[in-house]
C-alpha positions in Angstrom: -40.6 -18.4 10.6 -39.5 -15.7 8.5 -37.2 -14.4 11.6 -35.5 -18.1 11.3 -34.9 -17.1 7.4 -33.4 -13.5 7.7 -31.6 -15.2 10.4 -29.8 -17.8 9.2 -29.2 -15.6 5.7 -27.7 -13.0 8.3 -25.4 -15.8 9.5 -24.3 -17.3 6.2 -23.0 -13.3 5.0 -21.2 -12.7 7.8 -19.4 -16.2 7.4 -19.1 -15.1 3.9 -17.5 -12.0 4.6 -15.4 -13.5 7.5 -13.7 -16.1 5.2 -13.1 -13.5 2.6 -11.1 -11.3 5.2 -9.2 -14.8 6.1 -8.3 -15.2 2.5 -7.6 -11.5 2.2 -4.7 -11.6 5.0 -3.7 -14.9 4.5 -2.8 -13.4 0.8 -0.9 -10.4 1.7 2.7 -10.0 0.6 4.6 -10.3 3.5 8.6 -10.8 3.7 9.9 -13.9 5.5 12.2 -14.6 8.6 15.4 -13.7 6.2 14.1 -11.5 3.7 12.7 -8.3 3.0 10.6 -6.7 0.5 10.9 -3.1 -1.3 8.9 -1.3 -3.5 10.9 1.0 -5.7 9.8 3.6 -7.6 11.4 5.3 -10.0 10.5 8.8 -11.3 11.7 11.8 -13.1 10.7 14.4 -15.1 7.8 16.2 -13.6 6.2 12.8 -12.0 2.7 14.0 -11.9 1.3 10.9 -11.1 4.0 10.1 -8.0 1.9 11.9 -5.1 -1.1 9.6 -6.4 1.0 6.5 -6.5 2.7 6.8 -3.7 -0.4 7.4 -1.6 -2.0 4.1 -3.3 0.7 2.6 -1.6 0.7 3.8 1.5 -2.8 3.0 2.2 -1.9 -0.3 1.5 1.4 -0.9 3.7 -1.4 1.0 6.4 -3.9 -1.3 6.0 -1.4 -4.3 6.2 -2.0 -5.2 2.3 1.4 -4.7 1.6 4.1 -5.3 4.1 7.3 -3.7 2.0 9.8 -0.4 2.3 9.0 1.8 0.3 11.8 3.6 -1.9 11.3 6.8 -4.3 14.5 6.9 -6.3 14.8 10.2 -8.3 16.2 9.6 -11.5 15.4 13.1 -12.8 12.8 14.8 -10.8 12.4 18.6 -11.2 13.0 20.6 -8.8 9.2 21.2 -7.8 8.9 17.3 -8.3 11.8 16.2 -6.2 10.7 19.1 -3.5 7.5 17.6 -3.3 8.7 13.7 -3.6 10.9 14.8 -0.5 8.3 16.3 1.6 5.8 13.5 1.2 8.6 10.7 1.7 9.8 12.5 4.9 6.5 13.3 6.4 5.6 9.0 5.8 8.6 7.2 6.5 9.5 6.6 3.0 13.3 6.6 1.5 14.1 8.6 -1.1 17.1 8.2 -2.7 18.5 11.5 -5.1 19.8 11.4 -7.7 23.5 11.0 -8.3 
């Protein structure tokens, strides 16, 4: 009897879980037939926080959270900064555009 219980609560999780990964894909941002989506982000200065952010990012375009280019755009990075910002975009597949 009890089997029937941890049984049927086993089920109604992985139902539960099941529908929550449905709703989860069926809300990721995803471009359509005749569109496309970017992320741009915009740094200068030292940018301490860009390597964090632009991993966040990454882990969701990897794990099909967030279907978008992603585009650094220097707008006064210093030279460390930009160094590193280039690196990281070139090693992922990211565009970085310098500054002009």
């Amino acid at each position: 009897m009890w089997w029937s219980f941890i049984y049927a609560l086993l089920l109604a999780l992985l139902l539960g879980f099941l529908l929550l990964l449905l709703k989860h894909r069926l809300h990721a941002a995803a471009p359509g037939a005749n569109t496309r989506l970017q992320v741009v982000v915009e740094a200068y200065g030292a940018a301490p926080e860009l390597e964090t952010q632009l991993k966040d990012l990454l882990w969701m375009r990897n794990n099909h959270i967030l279907r978008a280019e992603i585009i650094v755009r220097d707008l006064g990075l210093t030279p460390e900064a930009s160094a590193l910002a280039q690196n990281l975009c070139r090693s992922e597949h990211i565009r970085f555009i310098e500054r002009e």
